[in-house]
N, CA and C of each residue as an Amber inpcrd file, in Angstrom:
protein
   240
 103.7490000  87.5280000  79.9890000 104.5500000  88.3230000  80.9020000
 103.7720000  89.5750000  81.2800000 103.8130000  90.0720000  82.3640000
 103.5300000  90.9980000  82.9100000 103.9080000  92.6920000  82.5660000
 103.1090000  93.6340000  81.9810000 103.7890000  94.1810000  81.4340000
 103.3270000  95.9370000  83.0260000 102.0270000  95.7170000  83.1120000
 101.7260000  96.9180000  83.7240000 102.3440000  96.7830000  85.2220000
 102.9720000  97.9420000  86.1530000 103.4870000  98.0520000  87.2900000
 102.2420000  97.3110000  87.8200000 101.3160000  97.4070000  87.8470000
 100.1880000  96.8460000  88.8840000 100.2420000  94.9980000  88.7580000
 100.4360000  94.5150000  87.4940000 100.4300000  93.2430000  87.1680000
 101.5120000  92.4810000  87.3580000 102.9930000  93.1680000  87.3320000
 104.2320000  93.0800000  88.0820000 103.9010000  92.5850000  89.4810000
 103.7150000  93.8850000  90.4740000 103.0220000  93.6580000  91.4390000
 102.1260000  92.3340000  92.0330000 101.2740000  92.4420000  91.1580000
 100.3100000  90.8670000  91.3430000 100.7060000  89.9290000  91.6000000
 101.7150000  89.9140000  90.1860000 102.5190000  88.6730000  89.6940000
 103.4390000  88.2480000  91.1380000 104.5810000  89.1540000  91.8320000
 105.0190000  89.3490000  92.9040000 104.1950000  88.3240000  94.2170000
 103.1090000  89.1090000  94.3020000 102.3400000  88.7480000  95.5380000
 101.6550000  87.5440000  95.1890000 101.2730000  86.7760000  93.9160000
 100.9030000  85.6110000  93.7170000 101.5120000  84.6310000  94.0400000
 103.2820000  84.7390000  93.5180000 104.5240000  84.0250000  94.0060000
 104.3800000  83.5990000  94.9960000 104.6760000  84.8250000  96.4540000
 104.8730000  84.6840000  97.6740000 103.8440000  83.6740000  97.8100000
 102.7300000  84.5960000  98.1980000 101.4630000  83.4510000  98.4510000
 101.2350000  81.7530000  98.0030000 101.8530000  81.8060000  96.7070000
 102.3840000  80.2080000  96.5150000 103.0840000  79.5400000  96.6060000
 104.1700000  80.2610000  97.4820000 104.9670000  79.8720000  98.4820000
 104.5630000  79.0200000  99.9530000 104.2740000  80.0700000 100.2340000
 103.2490000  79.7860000 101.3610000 102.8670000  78.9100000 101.7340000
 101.6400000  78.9970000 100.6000000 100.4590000  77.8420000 100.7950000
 101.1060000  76.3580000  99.9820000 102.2580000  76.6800000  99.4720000
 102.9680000  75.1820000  98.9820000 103.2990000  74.5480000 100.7710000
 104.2050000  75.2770000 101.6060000 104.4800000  75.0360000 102.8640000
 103.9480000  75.0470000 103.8330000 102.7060000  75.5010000 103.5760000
 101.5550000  74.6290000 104.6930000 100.9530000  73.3750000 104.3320000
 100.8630000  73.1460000 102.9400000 100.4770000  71.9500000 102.3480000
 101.2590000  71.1470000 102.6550000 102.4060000  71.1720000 102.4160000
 103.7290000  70.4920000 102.3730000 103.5400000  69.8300000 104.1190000
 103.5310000  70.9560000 104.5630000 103.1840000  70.5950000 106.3900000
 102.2970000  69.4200000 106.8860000 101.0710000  69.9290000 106.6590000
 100.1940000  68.7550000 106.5300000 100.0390000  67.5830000 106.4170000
 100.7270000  67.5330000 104.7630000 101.0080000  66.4840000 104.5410000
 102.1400000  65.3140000 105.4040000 103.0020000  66.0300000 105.7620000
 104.0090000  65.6210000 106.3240000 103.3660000  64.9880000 107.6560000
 102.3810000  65.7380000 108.4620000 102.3640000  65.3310000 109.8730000
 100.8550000  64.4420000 109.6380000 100.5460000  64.3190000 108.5610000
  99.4240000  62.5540000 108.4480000 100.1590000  61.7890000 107.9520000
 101.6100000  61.9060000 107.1360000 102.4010000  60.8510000 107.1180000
 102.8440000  60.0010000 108.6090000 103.2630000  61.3580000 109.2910000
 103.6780000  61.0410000 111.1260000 102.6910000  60.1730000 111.3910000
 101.6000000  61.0400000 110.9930000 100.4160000  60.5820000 112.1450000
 100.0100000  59.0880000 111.7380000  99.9450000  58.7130000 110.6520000
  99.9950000  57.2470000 110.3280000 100.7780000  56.0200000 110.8190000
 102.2280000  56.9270000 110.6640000 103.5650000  55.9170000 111.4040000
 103.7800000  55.6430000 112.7030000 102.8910000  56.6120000 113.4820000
 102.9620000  56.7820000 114.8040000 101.9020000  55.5770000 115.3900000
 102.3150000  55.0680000 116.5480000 101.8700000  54.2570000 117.6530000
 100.4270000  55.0630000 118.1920000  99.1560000  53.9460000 118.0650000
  97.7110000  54.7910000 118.8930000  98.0730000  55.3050000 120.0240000
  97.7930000  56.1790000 119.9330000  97.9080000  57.4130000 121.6990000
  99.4340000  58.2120000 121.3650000  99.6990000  57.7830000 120.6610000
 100.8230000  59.0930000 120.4500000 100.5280000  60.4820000 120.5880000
 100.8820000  61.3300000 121.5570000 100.3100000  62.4890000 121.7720000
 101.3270000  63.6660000 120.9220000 102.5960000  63.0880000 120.3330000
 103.3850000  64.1570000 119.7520000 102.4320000  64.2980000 118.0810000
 102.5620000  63.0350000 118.1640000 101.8740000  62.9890000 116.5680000
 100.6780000  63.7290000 116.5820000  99.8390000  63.5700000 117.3190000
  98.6480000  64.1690000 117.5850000  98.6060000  66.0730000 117.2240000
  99.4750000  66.7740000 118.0740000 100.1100000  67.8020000 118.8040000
 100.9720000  68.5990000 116.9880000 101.2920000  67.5420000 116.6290000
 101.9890000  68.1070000 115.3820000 100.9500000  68.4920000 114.3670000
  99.9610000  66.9290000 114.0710000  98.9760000  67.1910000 113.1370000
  98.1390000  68.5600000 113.6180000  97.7550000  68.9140000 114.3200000
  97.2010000  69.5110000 115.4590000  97.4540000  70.9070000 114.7900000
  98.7990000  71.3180000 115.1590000  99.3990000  72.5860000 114.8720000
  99.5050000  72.9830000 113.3660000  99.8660000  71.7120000 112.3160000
  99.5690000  72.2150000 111.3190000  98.5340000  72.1850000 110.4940000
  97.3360000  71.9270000 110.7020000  96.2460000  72.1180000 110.5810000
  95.7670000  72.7850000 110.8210000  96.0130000  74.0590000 112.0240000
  95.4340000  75.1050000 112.7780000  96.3700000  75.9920000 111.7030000
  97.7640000  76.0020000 111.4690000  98.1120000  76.7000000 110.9360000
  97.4030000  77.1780000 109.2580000  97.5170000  76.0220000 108.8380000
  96.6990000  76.0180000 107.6010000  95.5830000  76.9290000 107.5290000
  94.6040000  76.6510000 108.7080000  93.2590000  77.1540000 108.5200000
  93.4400000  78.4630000 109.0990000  94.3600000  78.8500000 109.6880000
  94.5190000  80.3690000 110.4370000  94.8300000  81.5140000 108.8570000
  95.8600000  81.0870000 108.1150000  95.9560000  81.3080000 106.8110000
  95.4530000  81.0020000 105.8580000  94.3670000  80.8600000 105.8160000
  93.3870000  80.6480000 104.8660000  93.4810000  79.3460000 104.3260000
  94.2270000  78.4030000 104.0830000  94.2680000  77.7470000 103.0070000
  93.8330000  76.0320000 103.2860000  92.9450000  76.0680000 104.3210000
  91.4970000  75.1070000 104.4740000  90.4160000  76.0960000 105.3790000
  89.2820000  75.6890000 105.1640000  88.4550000  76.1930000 106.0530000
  87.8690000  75.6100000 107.0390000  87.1460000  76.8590000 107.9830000
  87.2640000  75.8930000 109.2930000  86.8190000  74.6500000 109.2720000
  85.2650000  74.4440000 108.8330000  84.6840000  73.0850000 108.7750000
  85.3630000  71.9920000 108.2120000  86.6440000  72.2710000 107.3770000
  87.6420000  71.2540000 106.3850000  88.8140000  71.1800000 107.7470000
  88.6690000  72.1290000 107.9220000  89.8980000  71.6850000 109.4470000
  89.7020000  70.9570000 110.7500000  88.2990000  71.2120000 110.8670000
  87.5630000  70.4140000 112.2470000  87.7780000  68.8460000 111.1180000
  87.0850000  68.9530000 110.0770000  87.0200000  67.5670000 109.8710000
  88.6000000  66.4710000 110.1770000  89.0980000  67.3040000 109.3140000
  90.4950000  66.6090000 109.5920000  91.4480000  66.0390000 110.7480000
  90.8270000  67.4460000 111.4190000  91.3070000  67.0800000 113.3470000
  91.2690000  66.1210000 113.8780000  89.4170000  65.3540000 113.7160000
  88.7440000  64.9960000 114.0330000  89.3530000  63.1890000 113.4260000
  89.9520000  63.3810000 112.3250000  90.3050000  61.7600000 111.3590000
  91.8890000  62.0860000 111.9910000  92.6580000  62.7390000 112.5180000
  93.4460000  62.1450000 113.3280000  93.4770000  61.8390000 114.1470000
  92.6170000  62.2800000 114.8190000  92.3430000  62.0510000 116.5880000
  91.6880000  60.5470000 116.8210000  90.6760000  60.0540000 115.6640000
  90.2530000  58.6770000 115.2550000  91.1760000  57.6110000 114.7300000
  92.5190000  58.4260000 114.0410000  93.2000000  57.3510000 113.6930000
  94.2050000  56.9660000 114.5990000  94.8370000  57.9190000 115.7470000
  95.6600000  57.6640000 117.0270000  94.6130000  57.0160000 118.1940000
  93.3550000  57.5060000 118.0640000  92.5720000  56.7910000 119.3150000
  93.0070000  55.5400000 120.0170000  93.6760000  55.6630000 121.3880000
  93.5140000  54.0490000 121.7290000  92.7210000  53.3790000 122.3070000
């Protein structure tokens, strides 16, 4: 347990932040589930994966080159 105001604090802002980054994960995940179920050329599916992937990487929690890649394996797996 946290005993110093500063480690309180920490403790606090670690939470949030793993909040967060649980619900961008969570996101993600969700829209390569879409993006799998979805029909080639689906442009919503596309558009979703799209957004939360940008979101992810805007907040730190992939980086860019891990986000291009990914873009890049949905856009290959809707290709028609």
């Amino acid at each position: 347990m946290a005993i110093t105001t500063s480690a309180k604090k920490a403790h606090r802002q670690s939470k949030r932040k793993k909040a967060m980054n649980d619900k961008y994960k969570i996101s993600i995940r969700k829209a390569f589930k879409y993006v799998r179920l979805a029909k080639k050329g689906d442009m919503q599916a596309l558009a979703l994966a799209y957004k939360a992937i940008d979101k992810a990487a805007k907040h730190g929690l992939l980086k860019k080159n891990t986000a291009a890649r990914r873009k890049a394996k949905v856009a290959r797996m809707l290709k028609s």
